[in-house]
N, C-alpha and C positions, 0 to 999 in steps of 0.2 A: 275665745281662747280656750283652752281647752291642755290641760296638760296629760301627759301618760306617766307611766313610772320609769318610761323607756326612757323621757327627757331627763329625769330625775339622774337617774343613774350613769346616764350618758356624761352628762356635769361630774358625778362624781367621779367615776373613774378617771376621767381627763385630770383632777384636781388628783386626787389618789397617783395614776401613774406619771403625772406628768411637773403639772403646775406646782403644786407642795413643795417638791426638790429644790426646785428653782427659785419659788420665791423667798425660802428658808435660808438658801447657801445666797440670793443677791443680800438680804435683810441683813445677813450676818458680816458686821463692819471687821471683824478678825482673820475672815474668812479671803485667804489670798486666792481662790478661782469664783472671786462672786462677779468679776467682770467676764469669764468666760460663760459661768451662770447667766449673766445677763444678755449675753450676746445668743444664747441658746433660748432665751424667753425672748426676747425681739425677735428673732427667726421663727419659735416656734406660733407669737402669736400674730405673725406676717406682717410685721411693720419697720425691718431692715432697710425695705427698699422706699422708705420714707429719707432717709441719713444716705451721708455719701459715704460710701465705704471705708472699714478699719476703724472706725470711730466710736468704738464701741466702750472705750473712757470716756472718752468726752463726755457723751451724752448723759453715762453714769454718774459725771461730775457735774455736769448741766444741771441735771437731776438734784443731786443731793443739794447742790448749793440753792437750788430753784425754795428745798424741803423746808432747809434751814432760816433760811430769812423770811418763809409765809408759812410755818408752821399749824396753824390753823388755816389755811386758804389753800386748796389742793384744786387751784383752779387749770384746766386743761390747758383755754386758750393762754393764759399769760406762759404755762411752760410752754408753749408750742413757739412762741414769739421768742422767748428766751434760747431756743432750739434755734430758730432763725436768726437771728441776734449775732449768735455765734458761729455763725456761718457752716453749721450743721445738718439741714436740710440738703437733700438731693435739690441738684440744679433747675428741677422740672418742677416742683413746687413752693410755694409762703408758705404754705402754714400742716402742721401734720397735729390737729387736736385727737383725733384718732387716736395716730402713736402715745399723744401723751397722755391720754385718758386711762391707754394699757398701762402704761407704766406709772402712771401715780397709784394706779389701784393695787400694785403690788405694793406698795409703803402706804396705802390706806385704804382699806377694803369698802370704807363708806363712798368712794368715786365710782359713778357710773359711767362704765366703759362704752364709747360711742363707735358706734359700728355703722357703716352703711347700709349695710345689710338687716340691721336691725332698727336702723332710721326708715329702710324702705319698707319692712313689715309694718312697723309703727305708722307709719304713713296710712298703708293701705288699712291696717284695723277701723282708723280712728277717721281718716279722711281728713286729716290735719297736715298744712304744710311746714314742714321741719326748717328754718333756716341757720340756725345756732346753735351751738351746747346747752347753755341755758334751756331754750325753747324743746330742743330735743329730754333734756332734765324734768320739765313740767309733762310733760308728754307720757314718758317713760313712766314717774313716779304715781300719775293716774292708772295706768295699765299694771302698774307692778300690783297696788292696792289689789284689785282685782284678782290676777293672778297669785297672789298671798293667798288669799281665801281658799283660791281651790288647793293648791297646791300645800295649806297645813291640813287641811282635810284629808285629805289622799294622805299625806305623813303617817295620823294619825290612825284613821281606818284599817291600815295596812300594818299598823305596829312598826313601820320604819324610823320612826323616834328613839326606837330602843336601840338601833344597830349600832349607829355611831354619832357622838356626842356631835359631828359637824352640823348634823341632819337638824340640829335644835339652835345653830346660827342663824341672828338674820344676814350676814353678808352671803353666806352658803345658799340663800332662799335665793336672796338677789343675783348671786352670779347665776345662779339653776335661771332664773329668770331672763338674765343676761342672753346666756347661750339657747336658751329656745325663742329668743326672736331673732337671733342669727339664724339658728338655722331654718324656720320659718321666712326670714326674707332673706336663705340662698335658693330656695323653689320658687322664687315670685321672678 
């Protein structure tokens, strides 16, 4: 693996123009458009068409109430079943751990976001067959290790520590992490 500053900044920006807004106006329980905020984070980070349409409380209420009763426990699979449960899910699939891995990680930044596409790079680095979140979770937090290392290096070398206080997160390291094995297994 191998990171550039291009990946770096590439996460940032997204998180700067995009992600921030939205996860700030869904977080905020005062805030009367945080279900249209959420309905623009489900679209923006392409997991609509996991849910049957218009449902875009629902899921938010699925959610919260999912939060509140496993307040420590931000586990994927059980909201994805909860999603099904409720008859929430698009007709064509069980289960959307995916989607719900996006959206718990807005309400907790510690959840690793499971991606196909960064299940199929992970795949191909490591030569490991992915069958689970869990297993995908052990996988990922091996490879993350590794890519920590380079990627505070490069931080530090470069003085981008100082720009902005995000840059000194670890959830900031991990999303940066995140989105370079997506876009790493969307060329594979």
């Amino acid at each position: 693996m191998e990171i550039t500053i291009a990946d770096l900044f590439r996460y940032f920006l997204a998180y700067e123009d995009y992600e921030k807004k939205y996860i700030d106006c869904i977080r905020d329980k005062n805030n009367q458009a945080k279900i249209k905020c959420f309905h623009k984070y489900l679209s923006g980070m392409k997991i609509s068409r996991n849910f049957k349409s218009n449902n875009d409380e629902n899921i938010y209420n699925v959610t919260i109430k999912f939060i509140e009763k496993n307040p420590e426990d931000f586990n994927p699979e059980r909201l994805s079943l909860c999603f099904y449960e409720a008859g929430l899910l698009n007709d064509r699939i069980k289960n959307a751990v995916v989607a719900a891995s996006k959206i718990l990680w807005v309400f907790n930044h510690d959840v690793i976001i499971m991606d196909s596409q960064a299940k199929n790079y992970l795949k191909e680095i490591t030569g490991k067959e992915i069958d689970s979140y869990s297993n995908f979770c052990t996988v990922w937090e091996k490879q993350y290790a590794l890519f920590k290392v380079e990627l505070t290096k490069e931080l530090h070398e470069r003085g981008i520590v100082n720009w902005n206080s995000v840059f000194n997160e670890e959830w900031f390291l991990r999303r940066t992490f995140d989105n370079y094995l997506w876009l790493k297994g969307k060329n594979i």
